[in-house]
Structure formats: C-alpha cells, structure tokens
Backbone bond lengths (Angstrom), bond angles and torsions (degrees), N, CA, C in turn:
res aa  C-N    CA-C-N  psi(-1)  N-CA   C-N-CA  omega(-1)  CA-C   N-CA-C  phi
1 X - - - 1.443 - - 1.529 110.94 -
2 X 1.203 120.73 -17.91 1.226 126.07 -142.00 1.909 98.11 -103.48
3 X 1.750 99.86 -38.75 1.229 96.67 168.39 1.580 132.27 -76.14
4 X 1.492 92.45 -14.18 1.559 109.24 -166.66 1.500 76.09 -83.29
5 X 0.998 145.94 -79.56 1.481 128.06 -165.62 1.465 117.58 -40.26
6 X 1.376 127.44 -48.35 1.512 136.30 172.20 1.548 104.60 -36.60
7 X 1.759 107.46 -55.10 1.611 110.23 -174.36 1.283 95.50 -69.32
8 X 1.105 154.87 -46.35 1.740 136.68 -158.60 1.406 99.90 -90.32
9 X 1.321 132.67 -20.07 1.391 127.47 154.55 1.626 111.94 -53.85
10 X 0.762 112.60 -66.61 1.896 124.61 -174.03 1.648 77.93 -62.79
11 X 1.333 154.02 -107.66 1.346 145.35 -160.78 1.526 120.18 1.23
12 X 1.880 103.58 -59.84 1.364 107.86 -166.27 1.908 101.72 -82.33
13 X 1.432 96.90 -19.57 1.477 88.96 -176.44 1.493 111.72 -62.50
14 X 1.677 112.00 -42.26 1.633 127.90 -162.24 1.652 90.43 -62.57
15 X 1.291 108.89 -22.46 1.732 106.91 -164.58 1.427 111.22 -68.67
16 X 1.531 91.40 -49.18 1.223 105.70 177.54 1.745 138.18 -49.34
17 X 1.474 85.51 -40.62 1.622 106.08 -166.92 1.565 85.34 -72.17
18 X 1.254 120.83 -40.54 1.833 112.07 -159.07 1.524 92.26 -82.95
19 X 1.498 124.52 -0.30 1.389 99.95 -161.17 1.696 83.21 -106.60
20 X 1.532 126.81 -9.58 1.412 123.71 171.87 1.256 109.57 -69.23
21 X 1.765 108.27 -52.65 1.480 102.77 -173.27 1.412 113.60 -72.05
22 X 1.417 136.45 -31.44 1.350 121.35 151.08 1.837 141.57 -31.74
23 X 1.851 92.23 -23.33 1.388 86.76 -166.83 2.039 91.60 -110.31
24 X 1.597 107.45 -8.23 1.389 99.21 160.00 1.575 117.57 -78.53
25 X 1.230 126.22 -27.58 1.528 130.78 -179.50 1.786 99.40 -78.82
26 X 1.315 127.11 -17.03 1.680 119.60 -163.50 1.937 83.24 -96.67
27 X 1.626 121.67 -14.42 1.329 122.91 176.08 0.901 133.95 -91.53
28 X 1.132 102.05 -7.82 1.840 130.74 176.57 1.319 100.09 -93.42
29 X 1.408 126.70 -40.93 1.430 116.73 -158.14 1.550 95.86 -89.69
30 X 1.503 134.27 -20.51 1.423 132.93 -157.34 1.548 78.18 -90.22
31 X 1.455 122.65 -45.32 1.544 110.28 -170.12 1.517 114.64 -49.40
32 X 1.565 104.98 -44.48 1.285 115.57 -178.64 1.219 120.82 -57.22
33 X 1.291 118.91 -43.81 1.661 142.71 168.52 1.887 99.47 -34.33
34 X 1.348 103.65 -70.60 1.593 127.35 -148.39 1.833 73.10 -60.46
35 X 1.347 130.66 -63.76 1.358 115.12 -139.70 1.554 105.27 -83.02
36 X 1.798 97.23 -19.13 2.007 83.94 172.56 1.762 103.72 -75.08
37 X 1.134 134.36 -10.35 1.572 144.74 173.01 1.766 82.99 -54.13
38 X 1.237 94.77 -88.05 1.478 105.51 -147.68 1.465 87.16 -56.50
39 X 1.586 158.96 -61.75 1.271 136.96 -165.51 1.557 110.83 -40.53
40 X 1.084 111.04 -58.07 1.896 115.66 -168.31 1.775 93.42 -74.19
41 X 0.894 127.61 5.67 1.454 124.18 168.94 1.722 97.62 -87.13
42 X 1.153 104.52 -69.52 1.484 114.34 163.87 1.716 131.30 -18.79
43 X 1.204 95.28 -60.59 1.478 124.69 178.53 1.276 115.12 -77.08
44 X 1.271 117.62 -32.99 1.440 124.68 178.37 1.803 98.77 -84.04
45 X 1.145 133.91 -33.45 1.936 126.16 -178.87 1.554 89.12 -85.32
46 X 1.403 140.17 -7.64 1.409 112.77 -167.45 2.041 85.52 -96.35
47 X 0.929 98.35 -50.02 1.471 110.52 174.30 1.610 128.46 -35.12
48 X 1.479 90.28 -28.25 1.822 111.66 176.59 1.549 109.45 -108.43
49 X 1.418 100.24 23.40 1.827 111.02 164.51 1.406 119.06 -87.30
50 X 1.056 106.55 134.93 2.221 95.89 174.22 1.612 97.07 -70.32
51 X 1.305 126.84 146.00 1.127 145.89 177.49 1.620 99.83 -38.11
52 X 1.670 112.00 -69.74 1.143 124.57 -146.65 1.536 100.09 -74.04
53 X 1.312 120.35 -42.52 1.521 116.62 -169.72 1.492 121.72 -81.95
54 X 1.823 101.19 -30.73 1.678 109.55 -155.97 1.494 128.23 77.61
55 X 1.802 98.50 -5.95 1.958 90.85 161.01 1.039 121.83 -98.21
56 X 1.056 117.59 162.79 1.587 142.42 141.30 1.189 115.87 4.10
57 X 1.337 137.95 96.56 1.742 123.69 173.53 1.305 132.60 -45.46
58 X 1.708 127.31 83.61 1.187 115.36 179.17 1.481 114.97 -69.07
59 X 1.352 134.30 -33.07 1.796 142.89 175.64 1.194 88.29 -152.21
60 X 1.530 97.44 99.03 1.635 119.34 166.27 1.682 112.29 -99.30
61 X 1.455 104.10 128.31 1.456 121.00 -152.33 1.964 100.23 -118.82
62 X 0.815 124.02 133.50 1.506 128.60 164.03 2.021 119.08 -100.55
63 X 1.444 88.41 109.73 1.540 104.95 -170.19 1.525 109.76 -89.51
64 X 1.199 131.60 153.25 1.372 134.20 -165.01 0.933 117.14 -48.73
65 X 1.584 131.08 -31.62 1.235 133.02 -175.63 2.138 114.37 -81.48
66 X 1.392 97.18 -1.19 1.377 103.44 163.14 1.423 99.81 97.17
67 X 1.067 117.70 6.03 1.954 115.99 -166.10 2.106 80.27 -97.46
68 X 1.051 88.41 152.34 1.538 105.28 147.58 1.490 132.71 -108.41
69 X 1.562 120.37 154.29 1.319 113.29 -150.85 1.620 106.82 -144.31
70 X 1.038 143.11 164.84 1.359 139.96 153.03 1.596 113.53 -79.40
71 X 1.470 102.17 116.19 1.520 112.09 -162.76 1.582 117.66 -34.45
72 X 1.619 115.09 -37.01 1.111 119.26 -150.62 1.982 92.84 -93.28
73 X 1.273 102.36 -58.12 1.044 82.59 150.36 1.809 166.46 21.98
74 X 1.413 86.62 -113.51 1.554 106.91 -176.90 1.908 94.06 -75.55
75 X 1.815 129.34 -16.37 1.355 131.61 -168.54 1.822 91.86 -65.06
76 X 1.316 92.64 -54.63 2.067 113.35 -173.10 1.440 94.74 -54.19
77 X 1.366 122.72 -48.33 1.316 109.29 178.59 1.784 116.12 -58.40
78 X 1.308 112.29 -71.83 1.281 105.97 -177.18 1.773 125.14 -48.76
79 X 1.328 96.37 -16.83 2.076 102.99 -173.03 1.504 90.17 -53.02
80 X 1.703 130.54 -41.45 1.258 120.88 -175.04 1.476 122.81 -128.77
81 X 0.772 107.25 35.39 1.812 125.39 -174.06 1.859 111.81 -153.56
82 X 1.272 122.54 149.35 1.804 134.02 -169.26 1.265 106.67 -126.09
83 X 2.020 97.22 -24.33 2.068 100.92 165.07 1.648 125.37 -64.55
84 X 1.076 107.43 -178.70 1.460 110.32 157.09 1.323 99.74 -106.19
85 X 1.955 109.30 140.35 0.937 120.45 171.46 1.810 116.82 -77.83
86 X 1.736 118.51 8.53 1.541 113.71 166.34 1.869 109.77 -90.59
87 X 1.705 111.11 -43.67 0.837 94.71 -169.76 1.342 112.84 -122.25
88 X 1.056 127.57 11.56 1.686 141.41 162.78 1.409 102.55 87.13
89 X 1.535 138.53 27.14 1.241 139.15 -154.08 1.636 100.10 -113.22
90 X 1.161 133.63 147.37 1.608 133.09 -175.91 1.600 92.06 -72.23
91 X 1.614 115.14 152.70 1.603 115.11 -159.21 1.637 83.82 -131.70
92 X 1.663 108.09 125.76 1.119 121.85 178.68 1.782 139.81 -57.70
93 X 1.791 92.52 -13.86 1.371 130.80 -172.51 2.040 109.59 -156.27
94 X 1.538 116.47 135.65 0.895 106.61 157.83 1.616 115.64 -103.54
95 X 1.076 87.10 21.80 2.273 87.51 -178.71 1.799 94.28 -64.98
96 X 1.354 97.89 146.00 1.363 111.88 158.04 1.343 109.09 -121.42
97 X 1.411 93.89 156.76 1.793 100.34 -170.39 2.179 87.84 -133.46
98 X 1.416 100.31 135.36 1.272 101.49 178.17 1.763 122.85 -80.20
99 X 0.936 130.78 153.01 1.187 152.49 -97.17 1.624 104.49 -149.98
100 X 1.606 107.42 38.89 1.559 107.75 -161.72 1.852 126.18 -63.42
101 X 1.600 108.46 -16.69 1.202 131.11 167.99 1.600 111.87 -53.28
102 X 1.531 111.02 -59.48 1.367 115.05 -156.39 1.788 82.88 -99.29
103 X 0.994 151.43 21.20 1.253 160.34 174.75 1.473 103.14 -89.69
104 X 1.323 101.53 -61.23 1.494 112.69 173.08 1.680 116.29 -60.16
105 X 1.306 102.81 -77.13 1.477 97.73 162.74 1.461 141.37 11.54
106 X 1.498 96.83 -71.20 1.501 148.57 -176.76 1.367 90.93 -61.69
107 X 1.519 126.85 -55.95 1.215 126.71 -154.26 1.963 116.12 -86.35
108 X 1.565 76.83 -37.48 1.769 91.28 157.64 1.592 121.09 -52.37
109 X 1.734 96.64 -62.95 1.703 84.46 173.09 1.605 136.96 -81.83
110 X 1.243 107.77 11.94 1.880 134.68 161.68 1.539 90.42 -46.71
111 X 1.443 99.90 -71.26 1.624 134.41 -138.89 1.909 98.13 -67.28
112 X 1.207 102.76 -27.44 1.660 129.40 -166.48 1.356 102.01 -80.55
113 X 1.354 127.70 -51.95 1.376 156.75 -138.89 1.764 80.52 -98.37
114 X 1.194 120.67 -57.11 1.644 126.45 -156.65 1.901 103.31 -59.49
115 X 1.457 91.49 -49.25 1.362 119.29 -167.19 1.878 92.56 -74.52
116 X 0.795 113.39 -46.63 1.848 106.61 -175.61 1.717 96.11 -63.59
117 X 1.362 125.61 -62.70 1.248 130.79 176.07 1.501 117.37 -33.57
118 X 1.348 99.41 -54.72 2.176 97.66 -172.30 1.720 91.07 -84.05
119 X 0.933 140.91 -6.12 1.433 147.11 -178.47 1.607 91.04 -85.73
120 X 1.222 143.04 -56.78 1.449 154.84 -178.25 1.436 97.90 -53.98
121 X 1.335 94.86 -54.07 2.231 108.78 -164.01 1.566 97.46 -57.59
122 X 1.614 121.99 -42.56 0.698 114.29 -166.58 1.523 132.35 -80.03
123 X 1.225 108.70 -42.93 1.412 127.79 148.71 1.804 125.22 -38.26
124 X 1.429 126.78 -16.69 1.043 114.60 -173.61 1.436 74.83 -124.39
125 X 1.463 146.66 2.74 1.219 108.47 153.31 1.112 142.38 -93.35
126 X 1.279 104.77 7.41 1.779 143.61 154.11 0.969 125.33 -3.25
C-alpha cells in the first residue's frame, strides 16, 4: 500500500512540475505576445510619420513618386523643388492626391495615444 501511495505521490508531483512549467512557458509566450503588440504598435506610429518631418499625419497626401507626405509639407517642398524629397529623383507630376487610408490610420493612433495618456493621468493620480 505504501508504495502504491509513494507512486501516486511521485505521479501527482510529475503532474505538477509539468503543470508549473507549462504555466511558466504559457508566461513567456503571453510576455512575448504583449511585446510583439507593443513593437508593431511602435512600428505602426513611426510608419504614420511623413518622411520629411517625422510627424504624425495630420492631411496625408500621396505625391507622384508614390511616397506619402503631410500636405503642407511636401506643398513647401515642391514651391521650390520638381524632385522627390524621399528619393531625390525628378517627379513626373506634382499633383497630390489625398491619402484617406493613412488619414485614418493616423486618426486611430491619435485616438490610441489619447487613451494611453488619460490611462497614464490616471494612474499617477492614484
């Protein structure tokens, strides 16, 4: 009797240990999860920068050369330049056509940015 208890002791223990290291590897992977979140969070506001300035797209415009731009911007650029200011190449057209995709975008991560901030405000007034 005594061993049969020993073996279901050692059983529930082996259970145990795999059911710890299961729930340290399911903690590792959510960690992993959270920080590829926050990278492509990252990557996605640097991504919704106009080339030339590094902000935020307030009227994001698409210039002939296919780059998108902040209207006001990339306009100052062309008043004295026929290149593109991404790749220095003469630009076949200065029409801009607006940019309603990355407009949105833009507006999503405003909205993101607002909500992390009063989320911050709120927490340190804790």
């Amino acid at each position: 009797a005594r061993e049969a208890a020993a073996g279901a002791i050692r059983q529930l223990t082996d259970k145990l240990h795999a059911s710890e290291a299961e729930r340290a590897k399911d903690a590792a992977l959510r960690e992993r999860a959270a920080q590829l979140e926050r990278d492509v969070a990252e990557d996605a506001e640097y991504n919704l920068a106009c080339p030339p300035t590094l902000e935020l797209f307030v009227e994001p415009v698409v210039a002939a050369d296919g780059w998108t731009y902040e209207r006001a911007a990339i306009e100052g650029w062309l008043a004295t330049h026929d290149t593109s200011p991404t790749t220095n190449l003469q630009l076949p057209s200065k029409a801009l056509v607006e940019n309603r995709v990355v407009w949105q975008l833009a507006q999503r991560q405003r909205q993101r940015d607002a909500a992390a901030a009063a989320g911050a405000v709120a927490v340190d007034a804790a």
